[in-house]
C-alpha positions as CSV (number, residue, x, y, z in Angstrom):
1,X,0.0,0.0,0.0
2,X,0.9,3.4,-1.0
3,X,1.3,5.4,2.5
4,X,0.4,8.8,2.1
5,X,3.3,11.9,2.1
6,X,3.8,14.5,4.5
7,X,2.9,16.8,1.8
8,X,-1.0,14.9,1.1
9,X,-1.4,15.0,4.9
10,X,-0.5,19.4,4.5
11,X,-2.8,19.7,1.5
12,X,-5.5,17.2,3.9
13,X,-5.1,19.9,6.7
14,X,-5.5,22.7,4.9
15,X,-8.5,21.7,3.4
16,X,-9.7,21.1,6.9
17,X,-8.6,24.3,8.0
18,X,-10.9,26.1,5.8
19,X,-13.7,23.7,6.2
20,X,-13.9,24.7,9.8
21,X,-13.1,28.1,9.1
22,X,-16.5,28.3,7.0
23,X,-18.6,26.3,9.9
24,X,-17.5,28.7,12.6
25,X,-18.5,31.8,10.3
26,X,-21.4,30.2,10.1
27,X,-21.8,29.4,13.8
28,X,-21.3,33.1,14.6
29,X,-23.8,34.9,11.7
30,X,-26.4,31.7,13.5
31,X,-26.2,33.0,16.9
32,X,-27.0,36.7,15.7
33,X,-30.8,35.3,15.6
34,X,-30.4,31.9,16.5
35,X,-34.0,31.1,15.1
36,X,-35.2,27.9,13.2
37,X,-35.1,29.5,9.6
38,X,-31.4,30.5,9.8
39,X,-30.6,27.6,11.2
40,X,-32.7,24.9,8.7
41,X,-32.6,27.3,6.1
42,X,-29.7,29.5,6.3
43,X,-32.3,32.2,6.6
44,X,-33.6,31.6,2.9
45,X,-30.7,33.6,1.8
46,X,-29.0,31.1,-0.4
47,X,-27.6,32.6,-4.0
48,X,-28.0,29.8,-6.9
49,X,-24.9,28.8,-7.3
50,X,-24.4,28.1,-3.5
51,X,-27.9,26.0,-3.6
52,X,-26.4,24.3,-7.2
53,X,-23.4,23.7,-5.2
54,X,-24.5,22.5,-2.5
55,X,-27.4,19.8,-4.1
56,X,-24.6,18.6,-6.2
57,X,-22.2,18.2,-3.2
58,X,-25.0,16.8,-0.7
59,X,-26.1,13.9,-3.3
60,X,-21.9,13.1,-4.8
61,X,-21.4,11.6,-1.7
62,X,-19.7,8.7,-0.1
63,X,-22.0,6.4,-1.9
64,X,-20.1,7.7,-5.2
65,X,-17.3,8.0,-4.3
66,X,-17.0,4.5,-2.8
67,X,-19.7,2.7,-4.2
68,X,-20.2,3.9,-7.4
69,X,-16.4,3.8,-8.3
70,X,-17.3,0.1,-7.2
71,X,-20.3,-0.5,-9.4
72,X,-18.0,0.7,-12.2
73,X,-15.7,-1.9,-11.2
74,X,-18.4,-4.5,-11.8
75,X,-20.5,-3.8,-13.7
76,X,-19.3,-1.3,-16.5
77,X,-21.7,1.9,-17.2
78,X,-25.0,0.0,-15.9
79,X,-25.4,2.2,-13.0
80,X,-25.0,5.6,-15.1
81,X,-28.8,5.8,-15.7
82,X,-29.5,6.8,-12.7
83,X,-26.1,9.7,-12.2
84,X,-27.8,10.8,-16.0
85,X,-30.9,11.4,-14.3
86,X,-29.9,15.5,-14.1
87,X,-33.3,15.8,-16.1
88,X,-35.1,15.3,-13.0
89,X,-32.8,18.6,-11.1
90,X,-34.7,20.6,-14.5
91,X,-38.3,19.0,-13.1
92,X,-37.4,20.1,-9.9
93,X,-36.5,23.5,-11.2
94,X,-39.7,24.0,-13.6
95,X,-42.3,22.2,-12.3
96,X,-42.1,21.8,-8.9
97,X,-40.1,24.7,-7.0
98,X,-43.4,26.8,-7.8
99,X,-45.8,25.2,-5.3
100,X,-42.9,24.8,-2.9
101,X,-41.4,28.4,-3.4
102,X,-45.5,29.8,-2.6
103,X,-46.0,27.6,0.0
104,X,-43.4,28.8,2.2
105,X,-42.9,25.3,3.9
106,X,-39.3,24.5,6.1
107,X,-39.6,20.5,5.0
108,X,-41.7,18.0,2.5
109,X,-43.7,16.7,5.0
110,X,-44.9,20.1,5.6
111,X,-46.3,20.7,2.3
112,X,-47.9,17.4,2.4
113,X,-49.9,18.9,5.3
114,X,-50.6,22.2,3.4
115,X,-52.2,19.9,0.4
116,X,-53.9,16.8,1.8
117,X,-53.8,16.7,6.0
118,X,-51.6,16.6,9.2
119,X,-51.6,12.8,9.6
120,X,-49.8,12.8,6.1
121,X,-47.2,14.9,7.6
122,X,-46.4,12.7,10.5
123,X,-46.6,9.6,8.3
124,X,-44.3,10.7,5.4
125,X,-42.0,12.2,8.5
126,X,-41.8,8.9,10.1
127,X,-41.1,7.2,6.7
128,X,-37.9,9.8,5.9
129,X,-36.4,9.9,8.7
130,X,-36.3,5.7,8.8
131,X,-35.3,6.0,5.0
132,X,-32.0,8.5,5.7
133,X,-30.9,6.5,8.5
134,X,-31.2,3.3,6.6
135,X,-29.5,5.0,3.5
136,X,-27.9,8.3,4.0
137,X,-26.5,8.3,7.6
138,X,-25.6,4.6,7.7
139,X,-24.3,4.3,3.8
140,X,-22.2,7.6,4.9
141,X,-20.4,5.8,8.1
142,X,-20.0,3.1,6.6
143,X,-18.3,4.4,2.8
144,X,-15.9,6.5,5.8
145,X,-14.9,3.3,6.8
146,X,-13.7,1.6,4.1
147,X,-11.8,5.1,3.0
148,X,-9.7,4.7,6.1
149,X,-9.5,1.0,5.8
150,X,-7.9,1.1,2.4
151,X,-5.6,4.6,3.2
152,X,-4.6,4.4,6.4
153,X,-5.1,0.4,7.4
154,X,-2.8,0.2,10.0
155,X,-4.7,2.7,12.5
156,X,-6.2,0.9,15.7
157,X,-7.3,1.9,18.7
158,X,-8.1,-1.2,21.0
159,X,-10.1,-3.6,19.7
160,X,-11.2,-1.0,16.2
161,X,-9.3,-1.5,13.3
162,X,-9.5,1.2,10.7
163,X,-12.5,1.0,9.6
164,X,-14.1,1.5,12.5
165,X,-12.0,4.0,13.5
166,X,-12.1,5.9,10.1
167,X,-16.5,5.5,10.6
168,X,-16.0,7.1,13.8
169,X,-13.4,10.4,13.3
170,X,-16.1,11.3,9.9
171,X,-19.1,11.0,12.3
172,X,-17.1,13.5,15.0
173,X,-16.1,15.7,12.7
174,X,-19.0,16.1,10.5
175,X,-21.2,16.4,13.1
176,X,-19.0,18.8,14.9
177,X,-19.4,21.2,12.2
178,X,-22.6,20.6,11.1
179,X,-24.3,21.1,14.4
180,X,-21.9,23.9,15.1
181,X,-23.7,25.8,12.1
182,X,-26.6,24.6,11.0
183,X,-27.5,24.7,7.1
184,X,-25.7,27.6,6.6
185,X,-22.1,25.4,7.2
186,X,-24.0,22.6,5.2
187,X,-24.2,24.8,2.1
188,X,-21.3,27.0,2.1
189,X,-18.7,23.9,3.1
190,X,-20.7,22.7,0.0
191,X,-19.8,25.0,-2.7
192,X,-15.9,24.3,-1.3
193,X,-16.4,20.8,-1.1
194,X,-17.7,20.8,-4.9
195,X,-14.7,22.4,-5.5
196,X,-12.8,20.0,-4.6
197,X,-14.3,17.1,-5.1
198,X,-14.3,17.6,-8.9
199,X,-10.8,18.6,-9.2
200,X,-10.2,15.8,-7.4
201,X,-12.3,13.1,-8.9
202,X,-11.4,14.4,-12.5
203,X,-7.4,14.2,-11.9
204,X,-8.4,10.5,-10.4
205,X,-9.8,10.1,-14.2
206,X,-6.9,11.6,-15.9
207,X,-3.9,10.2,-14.0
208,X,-5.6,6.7,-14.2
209,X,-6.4,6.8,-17.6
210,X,-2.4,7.5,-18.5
211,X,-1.5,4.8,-15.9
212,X,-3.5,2.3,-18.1
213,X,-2.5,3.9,-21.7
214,X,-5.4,6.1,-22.5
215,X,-9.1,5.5,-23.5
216,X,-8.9,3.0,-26.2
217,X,-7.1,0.8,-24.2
218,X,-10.0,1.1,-21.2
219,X,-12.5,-0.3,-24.2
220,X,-10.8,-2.3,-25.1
221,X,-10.0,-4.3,-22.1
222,X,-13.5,-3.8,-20.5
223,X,-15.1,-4.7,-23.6
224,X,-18.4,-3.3,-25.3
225,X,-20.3,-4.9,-22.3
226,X,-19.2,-2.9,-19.9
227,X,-19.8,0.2,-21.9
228,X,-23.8,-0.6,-22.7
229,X,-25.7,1.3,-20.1
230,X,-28.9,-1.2,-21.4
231,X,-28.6,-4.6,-20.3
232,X,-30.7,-7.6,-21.3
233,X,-33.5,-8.9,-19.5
234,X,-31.6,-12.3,-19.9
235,X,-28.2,-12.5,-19.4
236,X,-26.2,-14.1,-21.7
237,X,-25.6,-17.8,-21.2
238,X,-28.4,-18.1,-18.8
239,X,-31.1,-20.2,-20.4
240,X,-35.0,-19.3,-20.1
241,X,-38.0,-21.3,-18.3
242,X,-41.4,-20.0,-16.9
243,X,-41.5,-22.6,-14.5
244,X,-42.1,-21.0,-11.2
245,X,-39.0,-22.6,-9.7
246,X,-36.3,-24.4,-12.2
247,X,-34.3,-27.2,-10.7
248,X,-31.3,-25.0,-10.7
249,X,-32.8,-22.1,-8.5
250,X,-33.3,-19.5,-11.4
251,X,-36.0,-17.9,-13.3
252,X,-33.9,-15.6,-16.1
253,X,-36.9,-13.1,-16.3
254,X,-37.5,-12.9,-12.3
255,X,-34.5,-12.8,-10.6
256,X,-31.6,-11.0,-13.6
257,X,-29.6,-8.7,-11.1
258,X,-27.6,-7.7,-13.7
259,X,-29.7,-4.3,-13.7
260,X,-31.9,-5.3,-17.3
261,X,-33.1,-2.2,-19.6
262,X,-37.1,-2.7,-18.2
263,X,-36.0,-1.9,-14.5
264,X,-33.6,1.2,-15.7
265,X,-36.2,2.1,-18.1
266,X,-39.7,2.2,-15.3
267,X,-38.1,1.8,-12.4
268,X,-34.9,4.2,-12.1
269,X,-37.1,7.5,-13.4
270,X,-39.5,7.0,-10.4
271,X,-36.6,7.2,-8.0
272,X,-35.1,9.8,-9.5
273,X,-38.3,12.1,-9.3
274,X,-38.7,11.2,-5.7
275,X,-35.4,12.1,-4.6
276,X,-34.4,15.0,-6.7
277,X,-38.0,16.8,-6.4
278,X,-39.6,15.3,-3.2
279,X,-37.1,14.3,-0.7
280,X,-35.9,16.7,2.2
281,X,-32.4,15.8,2.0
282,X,-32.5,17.6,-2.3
283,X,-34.8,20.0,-1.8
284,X,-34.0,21.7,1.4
285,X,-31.5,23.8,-0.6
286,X,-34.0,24.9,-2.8
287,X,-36.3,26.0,-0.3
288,X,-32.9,28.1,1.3
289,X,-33.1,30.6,-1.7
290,X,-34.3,34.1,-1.2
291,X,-37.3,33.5,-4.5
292,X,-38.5,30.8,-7.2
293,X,-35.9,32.5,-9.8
294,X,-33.0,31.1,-7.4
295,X,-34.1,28.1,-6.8
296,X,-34.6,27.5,-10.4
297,X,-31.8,28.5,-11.3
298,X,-30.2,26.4,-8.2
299,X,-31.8,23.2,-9.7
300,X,-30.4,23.5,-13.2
301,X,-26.4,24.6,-11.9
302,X,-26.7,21.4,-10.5
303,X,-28.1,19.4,-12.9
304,X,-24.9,20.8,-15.2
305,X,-22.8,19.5,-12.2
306,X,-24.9,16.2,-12.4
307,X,-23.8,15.0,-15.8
308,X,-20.1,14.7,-14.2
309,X,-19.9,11.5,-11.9
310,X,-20.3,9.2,-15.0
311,X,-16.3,10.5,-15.7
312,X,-15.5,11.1,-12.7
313,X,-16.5,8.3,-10.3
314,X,-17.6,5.3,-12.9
315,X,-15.1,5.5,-15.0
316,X,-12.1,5.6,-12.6
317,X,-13.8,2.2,-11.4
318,X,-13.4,0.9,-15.1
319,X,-10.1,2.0,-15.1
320,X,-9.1,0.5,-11.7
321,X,-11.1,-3.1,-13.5
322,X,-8.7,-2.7,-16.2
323,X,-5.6,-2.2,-14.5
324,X,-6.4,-5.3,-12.4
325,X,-7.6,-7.2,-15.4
326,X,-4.1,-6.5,-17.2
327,X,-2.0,-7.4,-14.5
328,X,-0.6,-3.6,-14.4
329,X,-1.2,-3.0,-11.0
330,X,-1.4,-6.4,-8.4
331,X,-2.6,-4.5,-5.6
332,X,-5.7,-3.8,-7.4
333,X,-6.0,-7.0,-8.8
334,X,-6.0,-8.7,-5.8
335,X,-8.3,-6.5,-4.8
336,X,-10.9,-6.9,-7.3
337,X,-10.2,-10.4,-8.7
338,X,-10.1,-13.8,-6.6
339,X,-7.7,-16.5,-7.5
340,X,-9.7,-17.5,-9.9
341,X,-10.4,-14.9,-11.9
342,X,-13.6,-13.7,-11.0
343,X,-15.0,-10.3,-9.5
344,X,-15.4,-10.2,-6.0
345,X,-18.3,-7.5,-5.4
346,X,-17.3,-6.7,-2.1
347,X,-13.7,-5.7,-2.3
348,X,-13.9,-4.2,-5.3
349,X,-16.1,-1.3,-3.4
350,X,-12.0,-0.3,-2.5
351,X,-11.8,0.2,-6.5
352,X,-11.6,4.2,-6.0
353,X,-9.3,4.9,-2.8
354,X,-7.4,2.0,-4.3
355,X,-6.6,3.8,-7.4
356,X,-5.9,6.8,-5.8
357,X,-3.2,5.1,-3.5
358,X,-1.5,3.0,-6.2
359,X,-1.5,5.3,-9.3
360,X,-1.2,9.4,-8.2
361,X,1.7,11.3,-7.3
362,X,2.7,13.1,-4.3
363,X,0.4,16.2,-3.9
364,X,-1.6,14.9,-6.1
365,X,-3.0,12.1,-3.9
366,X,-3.6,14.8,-1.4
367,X,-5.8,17.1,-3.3
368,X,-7.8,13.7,-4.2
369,X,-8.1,12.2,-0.7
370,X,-9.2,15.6,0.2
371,X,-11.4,15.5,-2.1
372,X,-12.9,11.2,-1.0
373,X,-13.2,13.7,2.8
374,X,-15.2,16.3,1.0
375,X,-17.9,14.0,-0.5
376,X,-17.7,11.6,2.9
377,X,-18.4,14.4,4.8
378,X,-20.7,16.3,3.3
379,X,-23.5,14.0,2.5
380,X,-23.3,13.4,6.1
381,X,-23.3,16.9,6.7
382,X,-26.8,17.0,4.6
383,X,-28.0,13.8,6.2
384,X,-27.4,15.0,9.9
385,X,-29.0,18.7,8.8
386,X,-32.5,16.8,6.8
387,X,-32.7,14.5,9.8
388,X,-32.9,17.1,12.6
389,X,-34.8,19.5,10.7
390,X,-37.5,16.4,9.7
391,X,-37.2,15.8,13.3
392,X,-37.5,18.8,15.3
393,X,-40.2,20.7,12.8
394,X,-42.4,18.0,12.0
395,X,-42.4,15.9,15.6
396,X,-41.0,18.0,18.6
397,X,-42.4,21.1,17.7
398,X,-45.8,20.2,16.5
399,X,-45.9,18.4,20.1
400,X,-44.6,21.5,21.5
401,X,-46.0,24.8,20.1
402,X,-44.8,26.8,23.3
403,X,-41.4,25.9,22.9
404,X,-38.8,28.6,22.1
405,X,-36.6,28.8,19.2
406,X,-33.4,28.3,20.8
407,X,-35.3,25.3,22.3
408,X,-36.1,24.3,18.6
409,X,-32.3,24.4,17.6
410,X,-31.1,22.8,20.7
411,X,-33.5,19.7,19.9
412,X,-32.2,19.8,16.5
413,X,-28.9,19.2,17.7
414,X,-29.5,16.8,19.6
415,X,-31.4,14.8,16.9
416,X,-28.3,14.5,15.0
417,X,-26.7,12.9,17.5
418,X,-29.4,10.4,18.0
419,X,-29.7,9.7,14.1
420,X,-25.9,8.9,14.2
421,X,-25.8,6.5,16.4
422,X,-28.5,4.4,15.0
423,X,-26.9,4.4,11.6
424,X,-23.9,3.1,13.1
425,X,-25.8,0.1,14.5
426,X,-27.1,-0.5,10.7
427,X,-23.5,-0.9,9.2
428,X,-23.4,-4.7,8.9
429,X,-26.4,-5.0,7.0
430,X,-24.8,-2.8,4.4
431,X,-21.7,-5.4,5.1
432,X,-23.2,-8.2,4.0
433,X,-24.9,-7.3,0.7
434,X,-24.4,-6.8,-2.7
435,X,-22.0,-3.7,-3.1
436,X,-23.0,-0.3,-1.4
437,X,-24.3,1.5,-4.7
438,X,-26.6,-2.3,-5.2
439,X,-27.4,-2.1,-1.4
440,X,-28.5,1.9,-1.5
441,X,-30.7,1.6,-4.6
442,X,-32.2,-1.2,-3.4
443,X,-33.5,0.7,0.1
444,X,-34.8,3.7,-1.9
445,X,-36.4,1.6,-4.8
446,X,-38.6,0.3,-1.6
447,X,-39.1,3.1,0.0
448,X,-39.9,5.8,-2.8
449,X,-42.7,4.6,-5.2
450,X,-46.1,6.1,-2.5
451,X,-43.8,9.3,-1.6
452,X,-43.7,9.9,-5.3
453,X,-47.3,9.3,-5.9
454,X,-48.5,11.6,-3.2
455,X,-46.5,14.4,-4.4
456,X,-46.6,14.0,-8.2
457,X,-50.3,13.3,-8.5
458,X,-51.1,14.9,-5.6
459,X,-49.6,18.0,-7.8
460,X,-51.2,17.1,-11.2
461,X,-54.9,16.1,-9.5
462,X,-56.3,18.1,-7.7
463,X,-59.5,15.6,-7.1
464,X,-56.7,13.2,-4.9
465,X,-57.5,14.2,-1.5
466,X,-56.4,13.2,2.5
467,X,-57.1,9.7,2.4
468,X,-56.1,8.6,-0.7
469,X,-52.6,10.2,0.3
470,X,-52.9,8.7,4.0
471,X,-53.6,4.9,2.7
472,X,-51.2,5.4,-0.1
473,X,-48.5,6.0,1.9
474,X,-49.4,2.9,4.6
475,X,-49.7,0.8,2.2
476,X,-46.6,1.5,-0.3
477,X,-44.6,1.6,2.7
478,X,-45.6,-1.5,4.1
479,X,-44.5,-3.2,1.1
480,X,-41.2,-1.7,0.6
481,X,-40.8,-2.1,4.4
482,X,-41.8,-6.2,4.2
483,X,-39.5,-6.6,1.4
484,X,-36.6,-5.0,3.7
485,X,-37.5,-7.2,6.2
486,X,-37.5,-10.2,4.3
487,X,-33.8,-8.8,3.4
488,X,-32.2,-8.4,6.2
489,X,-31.7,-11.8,7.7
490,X,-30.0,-12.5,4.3
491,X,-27.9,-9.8,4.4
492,X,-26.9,-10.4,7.8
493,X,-26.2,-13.8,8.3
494,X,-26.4,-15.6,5.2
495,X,-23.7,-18.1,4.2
496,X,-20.3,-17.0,4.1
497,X,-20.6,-13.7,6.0
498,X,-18.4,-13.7,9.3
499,X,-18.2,-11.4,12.1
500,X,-15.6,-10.9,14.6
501,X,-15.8,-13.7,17.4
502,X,-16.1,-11.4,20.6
503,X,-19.2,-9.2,18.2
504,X,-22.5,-9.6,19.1
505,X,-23.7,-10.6,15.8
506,X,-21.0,-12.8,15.6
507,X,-22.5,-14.8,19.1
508,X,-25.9,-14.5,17.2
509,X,-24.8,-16.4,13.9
510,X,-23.0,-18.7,15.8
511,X,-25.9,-19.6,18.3
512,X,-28.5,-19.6,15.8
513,X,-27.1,-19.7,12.0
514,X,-24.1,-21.6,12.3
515,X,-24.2,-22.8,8.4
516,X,-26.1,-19.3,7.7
517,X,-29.0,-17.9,7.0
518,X,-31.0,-18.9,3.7
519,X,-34.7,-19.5,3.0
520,X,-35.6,-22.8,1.9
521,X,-35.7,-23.0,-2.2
522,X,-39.0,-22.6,-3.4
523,X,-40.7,-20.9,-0.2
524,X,-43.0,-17.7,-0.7
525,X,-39.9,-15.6,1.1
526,X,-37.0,-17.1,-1.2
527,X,-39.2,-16.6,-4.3
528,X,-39.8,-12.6,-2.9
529,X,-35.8,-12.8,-2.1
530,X,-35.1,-13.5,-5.5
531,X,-37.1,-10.9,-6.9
532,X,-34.8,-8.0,-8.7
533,X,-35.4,-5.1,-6.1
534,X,-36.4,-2.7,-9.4
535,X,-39.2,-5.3,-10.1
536,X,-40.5,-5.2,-6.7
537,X,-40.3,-1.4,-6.9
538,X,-42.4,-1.7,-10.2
539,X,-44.9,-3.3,-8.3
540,X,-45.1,-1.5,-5.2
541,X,-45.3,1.9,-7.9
542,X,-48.9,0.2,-9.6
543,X,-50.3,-0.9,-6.2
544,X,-49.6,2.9,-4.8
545,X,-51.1,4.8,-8.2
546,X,-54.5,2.3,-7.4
547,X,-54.9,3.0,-3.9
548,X,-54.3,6.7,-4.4
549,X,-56.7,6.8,-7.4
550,X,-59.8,4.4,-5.9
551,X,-59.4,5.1,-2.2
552,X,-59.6,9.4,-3.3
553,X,-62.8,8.7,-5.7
554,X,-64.6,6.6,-3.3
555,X,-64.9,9.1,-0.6
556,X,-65.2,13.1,-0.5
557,X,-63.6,15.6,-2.8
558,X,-61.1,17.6,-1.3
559,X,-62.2,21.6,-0.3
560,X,-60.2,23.3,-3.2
561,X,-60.2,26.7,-1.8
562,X,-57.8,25.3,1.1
563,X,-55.4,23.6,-1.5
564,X,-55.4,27.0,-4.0
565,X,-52.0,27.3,-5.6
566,X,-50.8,24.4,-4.2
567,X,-52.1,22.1,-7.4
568,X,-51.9,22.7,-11.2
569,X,-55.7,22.8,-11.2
570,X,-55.9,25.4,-8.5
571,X,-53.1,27.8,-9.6
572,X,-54.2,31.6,-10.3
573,X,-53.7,33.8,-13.0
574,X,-51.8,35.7,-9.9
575,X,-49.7,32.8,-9.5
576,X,-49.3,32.2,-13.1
577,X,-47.6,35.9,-13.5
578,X,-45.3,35.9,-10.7
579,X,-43.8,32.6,-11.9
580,X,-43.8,33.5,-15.4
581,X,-41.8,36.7,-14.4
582,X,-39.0,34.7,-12.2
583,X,-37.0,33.4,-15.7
584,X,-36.3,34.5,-18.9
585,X,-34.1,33.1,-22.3
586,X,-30.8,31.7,-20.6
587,X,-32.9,29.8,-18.1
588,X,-34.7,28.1,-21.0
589,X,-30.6,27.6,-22.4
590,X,-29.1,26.2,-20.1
591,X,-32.5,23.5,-19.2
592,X,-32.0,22.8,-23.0
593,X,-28.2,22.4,-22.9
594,X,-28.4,19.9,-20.1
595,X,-31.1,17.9,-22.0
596,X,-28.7,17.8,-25.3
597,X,-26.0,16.4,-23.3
598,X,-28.1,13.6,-21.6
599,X,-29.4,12.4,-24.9
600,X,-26.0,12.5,-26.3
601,X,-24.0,10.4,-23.3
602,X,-27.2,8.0,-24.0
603,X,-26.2,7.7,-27.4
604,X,-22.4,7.1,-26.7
605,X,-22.9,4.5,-24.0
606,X,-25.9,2.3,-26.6
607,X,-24.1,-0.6,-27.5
């Protein structure tokens, strides 16, 4: 292993330095009012190109860096549809920042209140904050982890090794700074971070490419496979039977995890629309900008930024595939290739920090390890900000209309902590699956289906009303939420996954799943185990579309003078102007220039 130089660790410190230079600003210009807007919403004062920024920083997190690097490692382009999905940042921008902009709301849940009812509020806030500690927080801690596993390795302290320790120190220090300063650290550590993390990233790209020999030689080794973002819904070799269950434990159609065109086609869109234009942890910088014309403007900076990680985090895990593959680099091949040849999914998650140790010069690696910090800690930074805010406005304060503001940001606080340390408890689930980009996808393609429903219809009809939304979400939910259970014993202890003997998991798998965990062949839960979690998400998306729609027309209409403006069908001429007025000609451009760009990286990557 490449140790890093006394220079990477100056260029590290620096970067620090100004970090918590920014977080302390932050802290003081907080304290001035110390209320809940400057401290969720950094007053609503954010310029576009801090909110761009800051979106684009808060979602190119760990999870890119460290899984999607890993995903490119093993599985080629396939996981590009959904980094390519900056066209949802432009729905975001056009279609929905209006009714959020009007509505004046602090967090998602909130408008769901304002259009259908309170108990949606609590529901959906119950539902995110289980969703970002499942995904966000715990993916986060974990992705930290394996940074300082593969960088630093021989750090202990006691019984950790390093990537315990390395989960840790980005928990302290993120949420040091983060509840130090509130959204206003969040955003403006941001717009550094993306700094950063793209120079960074993009010299990972660059110095990896020349290690290998250039581009040509990256196709060539990882062949035209690897470089068709639309996969069969068979894969090759595998033959096809509609028996319910063949001999061999297979059915091609049901259970392809090789992510086939008909999941990246139906199923990747609908999670892209709920996270970039419904969930908190997106759209909380848009709803920091001063007016609708910002926030627009916010949302398509970042979709710009968007169309990067497909060159700057995917492709370095291709490179990293090739140099292993050739033989040009044996710590990476060991790495990401077993004796026999084959891929091993879960090392090869090490495909980016690995590259950066074995192939960058002094300096160099500093700027980039930086860089791995940046996007470690702030998507945390985000996380810990959604979750308290989620928290404190939709829960505690509800339940406690008396309390203070300083009382409301002292909750918050405390909220992060809270959040943390059930994410850390999560972390070996994440250990024993798939990859962490396969394990992350999987959680939201469960989760997201009824939250998109309730918002996008919710937006488009206004004749959906309260309890449509209400069994909607309790029954979506409940399916994503069975699946995920049905999971997690899997994932946990199923055959070949060890824990440490003196762990308490370990004494559990031991005690009770001493040959692991696996449902018997054939059984309702292995068939619903087998299922390709974007086929279950498919699913889940119809049975949430018919509840909404049946459950809303068999009872009352909703009063539509309560919802006006907050619904295409109650939007006034009023309404109509002012949002009208908020863009002109270059906003229209630049929409249109990251549309042409999409469709061209589509038509690159079509094998």
């Amino acid at each position: 292993m490449t140790a890093l130089h006394a220079i990477d660790w100056i260029v590290i410190l620096v970067y620090f330095g100004f970090v918590f230079g920014i977080a302390w600003w932050a802290y003081l210009k907080e304290k001035q009012s110390e209320t809940s807007t400057e401290y969720f919403l950094a007053g609503r004062n954010l310029g576009w190109w801090i909110i761009g920024a800051s979106i684009f920083s808060s979602n190119i997190g760990s999870e890119h860096l460290v899984g999607l690097a890993g995903s490119g490692a093993t599985d080629g382009v396939a996981m590009a549809h959904y980094e390519l999905h900056a066209w949802c940042l432009l729905v975001l921008g056009w279609i929905m920042v209006p009714f959020y902009m009007r509505s004046k709301v602090f967090t998602m849940p909130e408008f769901l209140e304002r259009r259908f009812s309170p108990v949606n509020r609590t529901v959906l806030s119950a539902i995110s904050l289980v969703a970002y500690v499942l995904t966000k927080l715990a993916v986060g801690i974990f992705a930290g982890g394996i940074v300082f596993a593969v960088l630093m390795p021989d750090i202990r302290i006691g019984s950790l090794d390093s990537f315990w320790v390395g989960s840790i120190l980005v928990i302290v220090l993120t949420g040091f700074y983060t509840i130090l300063g509130g959204m206003r650290a969040v955003a403006y550590t941001s717009a550094l971070q993306t700094v950063v993390l793209v120079v960074g990233s993009a010299l990972a790209t660059i110095f990896g490419l020349k290690a290998l020999g250039g581009w040509s030689v990256l196709r060539e080794v990882c062949g035209s496979e690897m470089f068709n973002l639309w996969r069969p819904i068979v894969p090759k070799g595998m033959q096809v039977t509609w028996a319910p269950v063949m001999e061999s434990g297979r059915m091609a159609w049901y259970f392809n995890s090789n992510y086939p065109w008909i999941g990246m086609l139906f199923c990747a869109p609908i999670i892209g629309l709920w996270y970039w234009c419904t969930d908190q942890y997106i759209v909380q910088r848009a709803l920091g900008a001063n007016n609708e014309r910002d926030a627009r403007r916010g949302s398509i900076c970042a979709a710009v930024l968007k169309l990067l990680p497909v060159f700057i985090f995917i492709i370095p895990g291709m490179i990293a595939y090739a140099l292993a593959k050739t033989g040009q680099n044996p710590a990476l091949q060991q790495t990401i290739f077993d004796a026999s040849g084959q891929v091993m999914r879960d090392t090869s998650q090490q495909a980016f920090p690995m590259l950066v140790a074995q192939v960058l010069p002094i300096g160099i690696r500093g700027i980039v390890v930086a860089g791995l910090l940046a996007a470690l800690m702030s998507s945390l930074a985000g996380a810990f900000n959604v979750s308290s805010a989620l928290f404190t406005m939709d829960f505690y304060a509800k339940f406690r209309p008396a309390a203070t503001q300083r009382q409301i940001v002292w909750v918050g606080r405390v909220a992060t902590g809270a959040m943390v340390l059930i994410g850390l408890l999560w972390i070996p689930v994440i250990q024993g699956g798939k990859g962490l980009y396969d394990y992350l996808q999987g959680v939201q393609s469960y989760l997201a289906p009824p939250i998109f429903v309730v918002f996008f219809f919710g937006v488009f009809f206004k004749r959906l009303n309260s309890k449509g939304c209400l069994a909607t979400l309790i029954v979506g939910s409940l399916l994503g939420l069975f699946r995920l259970v049905v999971d997690t014993p899997v994932a946990l202890f199923g055959r070949g996954i060890t824990y440490p003997e003196n762990s308490v998991l370990g004494w559990l798998s031991r005690a009770f799943f001493p040959d692991g965990f696996a449902y018997a062949e054939g059984t309702f839960f292995w068939i619903l185990s087998k299922i390709f979690f974007q086929y279950y998400s498919i699913l889940i998306l119809l049975a949430s579309i018919t509840v909404m729609f049946v459950v809303s027309y068999l009872t009352a209409r909703p009063d539509y003078a309560k919802i006006e403006g907050l619904t295409y069908g109650t939007v006034t001429h009023d309404h109509r102007s002012t949002s009208r007025a908020s863009w002109n000609r270059w906003d229209v451009i630049g929409s249109a220039a990251v549309l042409a760009a999409i469709l061209a990286s589509y038509l690159y990557f079509t094998g």
